[in-house]
C-alpha positions in Angstrom: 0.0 0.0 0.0 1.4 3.6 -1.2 0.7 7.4 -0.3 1.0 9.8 -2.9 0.9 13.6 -2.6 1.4 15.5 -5.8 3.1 12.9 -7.5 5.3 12.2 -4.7 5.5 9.3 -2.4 5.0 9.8 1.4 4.6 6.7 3.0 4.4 2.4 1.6 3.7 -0.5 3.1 5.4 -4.0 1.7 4.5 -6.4 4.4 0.7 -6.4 4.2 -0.6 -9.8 4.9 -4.1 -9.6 2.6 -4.2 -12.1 -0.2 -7.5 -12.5 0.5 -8.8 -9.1 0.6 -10.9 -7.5 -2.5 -11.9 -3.9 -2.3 -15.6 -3.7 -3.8 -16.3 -0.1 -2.5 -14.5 3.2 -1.7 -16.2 6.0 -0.2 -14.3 9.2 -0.8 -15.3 12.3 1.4 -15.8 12.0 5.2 -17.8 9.3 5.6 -16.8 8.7 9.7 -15.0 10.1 11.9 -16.8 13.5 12.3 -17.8 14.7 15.8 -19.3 17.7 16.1 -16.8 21.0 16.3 -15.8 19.5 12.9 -17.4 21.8 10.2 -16.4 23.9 6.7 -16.0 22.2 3.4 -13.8 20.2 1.4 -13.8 20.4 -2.4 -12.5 17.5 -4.7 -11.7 17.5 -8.6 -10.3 15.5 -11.2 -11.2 11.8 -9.6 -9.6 9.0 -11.1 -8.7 5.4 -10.1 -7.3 2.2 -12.0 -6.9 -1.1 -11.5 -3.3 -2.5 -12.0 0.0 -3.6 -10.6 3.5 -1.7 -10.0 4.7 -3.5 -13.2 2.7 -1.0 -14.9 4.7 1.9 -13.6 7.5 2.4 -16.1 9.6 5.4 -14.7 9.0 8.0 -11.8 11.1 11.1 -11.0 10.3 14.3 -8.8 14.0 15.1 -9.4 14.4 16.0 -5.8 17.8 14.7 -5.8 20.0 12.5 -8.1 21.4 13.2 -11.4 20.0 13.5 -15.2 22.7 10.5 -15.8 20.7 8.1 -13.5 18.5 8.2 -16.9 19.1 6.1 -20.1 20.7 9.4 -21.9 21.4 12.9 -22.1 22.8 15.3 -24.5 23.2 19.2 -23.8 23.3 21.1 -20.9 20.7 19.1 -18.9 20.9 19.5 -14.8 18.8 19.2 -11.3 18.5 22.6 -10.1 16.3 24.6 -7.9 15.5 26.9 -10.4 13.7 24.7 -12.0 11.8 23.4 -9.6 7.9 23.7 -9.7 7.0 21.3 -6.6 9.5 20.5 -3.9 13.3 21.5 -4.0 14.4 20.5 -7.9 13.4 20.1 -10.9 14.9 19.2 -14.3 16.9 22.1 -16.4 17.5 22.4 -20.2 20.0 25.3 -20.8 19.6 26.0 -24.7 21.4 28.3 -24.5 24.3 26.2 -26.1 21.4 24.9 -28.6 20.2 21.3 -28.3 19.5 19.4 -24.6 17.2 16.4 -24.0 17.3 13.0 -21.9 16.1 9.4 -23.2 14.0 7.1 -21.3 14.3 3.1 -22.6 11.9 1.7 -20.1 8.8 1.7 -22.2 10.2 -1.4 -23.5 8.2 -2.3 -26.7 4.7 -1.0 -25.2 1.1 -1.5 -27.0 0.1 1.5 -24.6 1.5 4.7 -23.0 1.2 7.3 -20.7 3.6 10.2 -19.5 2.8 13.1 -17.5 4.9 15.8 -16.4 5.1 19.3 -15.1 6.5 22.0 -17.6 7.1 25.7 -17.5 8.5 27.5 -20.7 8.3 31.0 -19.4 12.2 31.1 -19.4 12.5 30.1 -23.0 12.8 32.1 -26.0 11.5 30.7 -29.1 11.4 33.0 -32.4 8.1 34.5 -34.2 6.9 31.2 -36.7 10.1 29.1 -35.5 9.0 25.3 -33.6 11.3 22.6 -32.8 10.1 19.0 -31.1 9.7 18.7 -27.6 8.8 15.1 -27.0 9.7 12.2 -29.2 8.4 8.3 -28.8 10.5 5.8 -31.2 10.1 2.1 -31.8 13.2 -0.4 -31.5 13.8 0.6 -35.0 13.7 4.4 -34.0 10.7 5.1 -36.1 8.8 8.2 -34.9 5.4 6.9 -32.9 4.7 10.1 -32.1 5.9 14.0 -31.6 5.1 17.1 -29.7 5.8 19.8 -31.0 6.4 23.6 -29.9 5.8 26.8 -31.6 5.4 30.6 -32.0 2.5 31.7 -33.5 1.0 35.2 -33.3 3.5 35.9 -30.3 1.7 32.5 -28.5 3.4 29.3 -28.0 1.8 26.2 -29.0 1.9 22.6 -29.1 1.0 20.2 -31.7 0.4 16.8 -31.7 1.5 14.3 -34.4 1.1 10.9 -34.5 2.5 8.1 -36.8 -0.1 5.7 -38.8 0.8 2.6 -41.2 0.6 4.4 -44.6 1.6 2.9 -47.5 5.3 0.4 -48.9 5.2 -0.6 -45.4 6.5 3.2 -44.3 4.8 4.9 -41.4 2.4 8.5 -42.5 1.8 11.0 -39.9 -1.4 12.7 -39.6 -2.2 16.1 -37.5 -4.8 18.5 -36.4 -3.8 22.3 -35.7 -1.6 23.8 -32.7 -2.9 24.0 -29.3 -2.4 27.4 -27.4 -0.2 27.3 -24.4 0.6 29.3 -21.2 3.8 30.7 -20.2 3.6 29.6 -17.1 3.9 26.1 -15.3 1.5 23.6 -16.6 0.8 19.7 -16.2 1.2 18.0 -20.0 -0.2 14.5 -20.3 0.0 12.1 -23.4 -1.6 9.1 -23.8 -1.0 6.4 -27.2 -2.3 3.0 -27.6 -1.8 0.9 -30.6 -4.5 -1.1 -32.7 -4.9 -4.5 -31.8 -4.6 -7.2 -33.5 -6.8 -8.2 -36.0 -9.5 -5.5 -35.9 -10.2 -2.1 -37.8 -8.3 0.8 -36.8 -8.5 1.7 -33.8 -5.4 3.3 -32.2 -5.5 6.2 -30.4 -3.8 9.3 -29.1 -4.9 12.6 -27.0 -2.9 15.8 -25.2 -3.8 16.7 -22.1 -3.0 20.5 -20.7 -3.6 20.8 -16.6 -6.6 18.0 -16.4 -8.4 18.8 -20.1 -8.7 17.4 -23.2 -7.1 19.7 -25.8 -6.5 17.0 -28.8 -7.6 13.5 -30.0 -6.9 11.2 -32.4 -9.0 7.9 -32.6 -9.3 5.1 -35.7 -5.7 5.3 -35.8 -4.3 2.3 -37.8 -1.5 1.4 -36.0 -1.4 -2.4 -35.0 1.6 -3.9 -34.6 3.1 -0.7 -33.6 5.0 -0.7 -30.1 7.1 1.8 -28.2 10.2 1.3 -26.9 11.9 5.0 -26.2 11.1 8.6 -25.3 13.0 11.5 -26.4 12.0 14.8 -23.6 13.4 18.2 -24.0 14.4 20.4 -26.6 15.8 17.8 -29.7 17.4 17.9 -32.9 16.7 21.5 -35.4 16.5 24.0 -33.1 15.8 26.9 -34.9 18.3 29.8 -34.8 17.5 32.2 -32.1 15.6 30.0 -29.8 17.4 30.0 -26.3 17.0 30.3 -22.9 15.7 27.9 -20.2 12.7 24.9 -20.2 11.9 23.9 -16.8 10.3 20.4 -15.9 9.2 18.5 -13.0 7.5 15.5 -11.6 7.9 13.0 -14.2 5.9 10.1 -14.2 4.5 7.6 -16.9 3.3 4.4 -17.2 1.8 1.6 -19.5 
């Protein structure tokens, strides 16, 4: 049994005896307990809850301590700092300021389904009028694009778009796309979410952008089966355009399967 506040674990449990137990109900609220000086209100938002196991869990980092080379690779100017922190003490740095600085995460490990969410504030970065460069990339083992985020300036806004790869035609992998998503330059949650096709059936992959708790973009019907996902590419990666610089600050990693 875990704790979790904000992402962040505060207290487990390992040596629970209850391989018998089921849960069948949760109350969520106050629902005992109350006597009667207690009084006021408590207000609750964005419920969710899954059914799983840790194996699920593919990597989580508050990057409250440790080091960007505890991951699977870096390239650029990439450090733990407290500048960059947006909860707790640290958070994840990308100096562009020398151009190009991302890390790699390998533990997706041939996935059918993904999820990664993080905290990101691009208020420190500078990014030309019309100018974009990639800010996440997912790869297969054969590091063929599953799918991209991208970041932009438009109209003096930055933006994200999301692109995601289908089957198209010779056996080579199309993209398809909607339009770019307005962002703030302030800290934000992102959340993606891909799942492949399965086998056998029409197409019916999947894949959706999530800004602080709402739905910004989806893609459904994707034909994607047999696709998988083995690495993520997070930061500011290859082409950056000439003038963009400054600092992009992230925090509270966390994705699963």
């Amino acid at each position: 049994m875990r704790l979790w506040i904000n992402r962040r674990l505060i207290h487990g449990r390992s040596d629970l005896d209850n391989d018998e137990r089921f849960i069948d109900l949760a109350r969520l609220g106050a629902p005992s307990g109350l006597d009667s000086t207690t009084e006021g209100q408590a207000f609750f938002d964005d419920f969710i809850s899954c059914r799983g196991n840790r194996r699920d869990v593919l990597r989580v980092d508050d990057f409250e301590q440790g080091d960007p080379n505890d991951w699977d690779g870096t390239s650029g100017a990439v450090t733990i700092s407290s500048t960059a922190a947006l909860r707790g003490s640290g958070g994840l740095d990308f100096d562009l300021t020398q151009g190009t600085a991302w890390i790699r995460d390998e533990s997706p490990d041939a996935v059918d389904r993904y999820r990664v969410q993080f905290d990101l504030d691009p208020s420190g970065l500078t990014v030309p009028e019309g100018e974009r460069f990639t800010l996440v990339r997912a790869a297969d083992a054969a590091n063929r694009t599953i799918f991209t985020l991208k970041m932009e300036r438009k109209n003096g806004q930055l933006q994200f778009r999301l692109i995601a790869s289908i089957h198209g035609s010779a056996g080579a992998l199309a993209t398809t796309a909607h339009g770019w998503v307005p962002l703030l330059e302030a800290p934000q949650t992102i959340r993606l979410e891909w799942d492949a096709s399965p086998a056998g059936g029409l197409p019916s992959g999947s894949a959706r952008l999530w800004l602080d708790g709402a739905l910004v973009d989806t893609f459904s019907g994707l034909d994607t089966e047999g696709l998988t996902l083995d690495t993520l590419f997070l930061g500011a990666l290859t082409n950056l355009p000439l003038g963009t610089q400054g600092h992009l600050a992230l925090d509270d990693f966390f994705s699963w399967r």
